[in-house]
Steps between C-alpha positions, in 0.01 A plus 500: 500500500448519892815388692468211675558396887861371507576164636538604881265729483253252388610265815427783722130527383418120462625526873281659600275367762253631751766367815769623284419845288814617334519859524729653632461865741646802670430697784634843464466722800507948440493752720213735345583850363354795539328556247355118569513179310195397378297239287409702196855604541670192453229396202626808327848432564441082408284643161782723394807236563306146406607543118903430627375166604283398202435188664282543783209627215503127405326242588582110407282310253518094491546382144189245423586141593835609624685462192737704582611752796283792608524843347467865635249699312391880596209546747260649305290613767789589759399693787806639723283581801382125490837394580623835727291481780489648910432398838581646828612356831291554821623760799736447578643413172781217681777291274301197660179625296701586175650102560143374527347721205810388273430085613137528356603712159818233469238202537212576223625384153516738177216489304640368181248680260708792541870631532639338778567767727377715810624777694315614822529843637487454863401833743475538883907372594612630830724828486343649190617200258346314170611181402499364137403142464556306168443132419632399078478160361833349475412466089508877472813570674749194434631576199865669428355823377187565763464702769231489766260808511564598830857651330332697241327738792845548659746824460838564609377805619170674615439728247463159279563421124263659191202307450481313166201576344490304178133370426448151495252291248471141574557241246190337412454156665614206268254232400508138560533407160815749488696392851444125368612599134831680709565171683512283191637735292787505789570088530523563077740705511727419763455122546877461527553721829350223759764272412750810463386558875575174577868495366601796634346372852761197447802776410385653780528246760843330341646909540343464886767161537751656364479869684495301804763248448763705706259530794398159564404590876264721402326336300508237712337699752203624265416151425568406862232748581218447205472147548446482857158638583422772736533480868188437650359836625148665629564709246355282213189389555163483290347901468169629468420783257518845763844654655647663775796796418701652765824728409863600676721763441882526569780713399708411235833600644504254767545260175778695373641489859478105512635494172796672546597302808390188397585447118192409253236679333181700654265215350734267752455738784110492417481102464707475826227755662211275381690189641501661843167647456395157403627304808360737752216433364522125495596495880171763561304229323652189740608323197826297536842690428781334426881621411424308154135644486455656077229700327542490145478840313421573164721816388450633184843671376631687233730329265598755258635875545705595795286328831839496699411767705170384621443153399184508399227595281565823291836557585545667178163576463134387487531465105708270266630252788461164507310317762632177703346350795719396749431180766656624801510318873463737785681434792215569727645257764834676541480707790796726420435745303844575315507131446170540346606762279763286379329222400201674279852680324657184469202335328386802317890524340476107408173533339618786241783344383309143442394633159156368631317852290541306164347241538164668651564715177451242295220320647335837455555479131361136480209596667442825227358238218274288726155514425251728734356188679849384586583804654207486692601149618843599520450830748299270690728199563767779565291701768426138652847411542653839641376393827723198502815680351515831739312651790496887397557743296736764527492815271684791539535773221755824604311841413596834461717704800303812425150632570238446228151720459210380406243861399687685728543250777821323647506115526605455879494038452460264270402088531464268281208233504640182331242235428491187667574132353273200531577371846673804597413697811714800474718711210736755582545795327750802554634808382729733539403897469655829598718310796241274662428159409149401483325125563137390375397229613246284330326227694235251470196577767474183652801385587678821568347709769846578620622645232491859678802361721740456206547859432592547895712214471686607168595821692599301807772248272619789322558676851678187568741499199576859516610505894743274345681708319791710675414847572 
């Protein structure tokens, strides 16, 4: 029987919309070798490594009349070089062009008849480089045991891994007589587990009360902050289906360095970075500034395995943790920055010992037995309502501290492209890889023309947080 879309990953493809397409992307940047990097290169290296991720041969099948979830079936007539493709930036190949080129991929939706996934080969970089851009529905790569396809091309070093050559016959594509038989045969069988979902929801919630007995002020805090809606910002606003992309890089020890001095965790450092970032760019805009002035982030976290060290996503690893999101106020008003610093810590520390995880846990389990349609309704309502509950996202996943290869060629940066919410004008991504720390940032067309000034101004507030630390 094929498997079928979990719960969230359901949500994510019902949310789909043309304003909103949920995929999610990469722009990898390598310096070329010498014995070059080319398309039919990277198709042979793609070809070879595509059976460790057994999902991006799939494509996703509807069940007739929705009676249940849909499946993943094989892709009978898959085509690699449909989905690897190449394009090439004009002389002289700037980061401003790359930025532009990535905007237009980011904005055209996945065609749904096929796997969802593309990865561009992109020629003609300044200084002899290639970039690597992907773009992965958020169905594909969501679960606890995926991985994106943009890791399966990546070595530790450049001499690379052995290719896996195993031969690969799809599964022939099940009727609609058999994925309807599946679905009924399913609520037969299991007709207990919705209201099994339901009871361990309730458990789940009454062990949220009592984890978070002792810590009354934070919880306190996490309610204080989800009920109240988000400050009003230029940042949410209605957006139209095409986006603009700029990026920023930094180096990762002048984290550390704040760090140190300053107490917290690098994810604090970065939120307090984004805060100042976020200001400056406030004040360039004329809006009003006060000492009380808030943007509202949304941080996801880890909340299992060690995070200590970084507080945030991954900090044990991409695979196996647990995902919470996290409402967090910036203090974009403050115009200290240590004091800034302080309060993103301060709030960041309250919010992870509310207890706040379980209960998103469990709605998530609720939501696992609700027909199709309702999760259709349901992703909906949700992407509606973000806008009213934060301003931004915030995502920021450590990498590795070591040079990777791709065919022979070292990765010099790496962004993330985070989709954007309904009534959400920008998304933050970052990463961490081989000491720098590396900012994507996605933004609607219309209303963010300046988005090119955030990456200058993320440099300038971290400037401004390290000069105060003692020498």
């Amino acid at each position: 029987m094929p498997d079928r879309l979990s719960a969230l990953d359901a949500s994510f493809l019902y949310m789909d919309q043309p304003t909103t397409p949920m995929h999610v992307g990469s722009v990898s940047v390598f310096r070329k070798p010498r014995n070059g990097f080319d398309y039919d290169g990277l198709v042979d290296l793609i070809s070879s490594r595509i059976g460790l991720v057994p999902r991006y041969r799939q494509k996703i099948r509807e069940v007739p009349g929705r009676m249940a979830r849909p499946v993943w079936i094989d892709d009978v007539d898959f085509d690699v070089t449909y989905h690897v493709r190449r394009s090439a930036l004009p002389a002289p190949g700037t980061e401003r062009a790359l930025c532009e080129l990535v905007a237009r991929l980011m904005s055209r939706p996945l065609d749904h008849t096929r796997p969802l996934w593309e990865m561009y080969l992109v020629d003609g970089l300044s200084g002899g480089r290639v970039a690597l851009v992907t773009k992965t529905h958020q169905a594909m790569v969501d679960g606890v045991a995926s991985i994106d396809i943009g890791q399966v091309v990546l070595d530790d070093t450049a001499s690379g891994a052995p290719a896996n050559e195993e031969e690969w016959i799809a599964r022939q594509e099940p009727s609609a007589w058999r994925l309807v038989y599946d679905a009924v045969g399913e609520a037969v069988a299991r007709p207990g587990n919705a209201v099994e979902a339901a009871r361990d929801a309730v458990r789940d919630a009454a062990d949220t009360v009592t984890k978070v007995a002792g810590v009354a002020g934070g919880l306190f805090s996490a309610v204080r902050t989800a009920v109240r809606p988000a400050p009003v910002s230029p940042l949410n606003v209605p957006i139209s289906t095409q986006r603009r992309f700029s990026m920023a890089r930094t180096d990762l020890e002048d984290y550390r360095a704040v760090r140190r001095a300053h107490g917290g965790t690098i994810n604090d450092v970065v939120l307090a970075v984004i805060a100042g970032a976020l200001r400056n760019w406030l004040l360039s805009r004329g809006a009003s500034v006060s000492p009380t002035t808030t943007m509202r982030a949304m941080v996801p976290l880890s909340v299992r395995g060690d995070a200590e060290t970084t507080g945030s996503l991954a900090g044990a690893g991409l695979l196996g943790n647990q995902i919470a999101s996290f409402l967090v106020d910036l203090p974009v008003g403050e115009p200290n920055p240590v004091l800034r610093m302080h309060h993103v810590a301060h709030a960041m520390r309250e919010h992870k010992e509310s207890g706040q995880s379980v209960g998103a846990n469990a709605l998530v389990r609720v939501g696992g037995f609700a027909p199709p349609t309702l999760h259709a309704l349901g992703a909906r309502a949700a992407n509606g309502f973000a806008r009213r509950l934060f301003n931004l996202v915030v995502s920021n996943v450590p990498g590795p501290q070591h040079a990777l290869y791709a065919a022979g060629a070292k990765m010099l940066e790496m962004y993330p492209v985070v989709p954007l919410a309904k009534g959400q004008s920008l998304a933050v991504g970052l990463t961490s890889y081989d000491g720098g720390v590396f900012y994507g940032f996605n933004a609607d067309r219309d209303s963010m023309a300046d988005v090119d000034e955030l990456g200058e101004l993320i440099a300038e507030s971290l400037a401004e947080l390290r000069a105060t630390v003692p020498r």
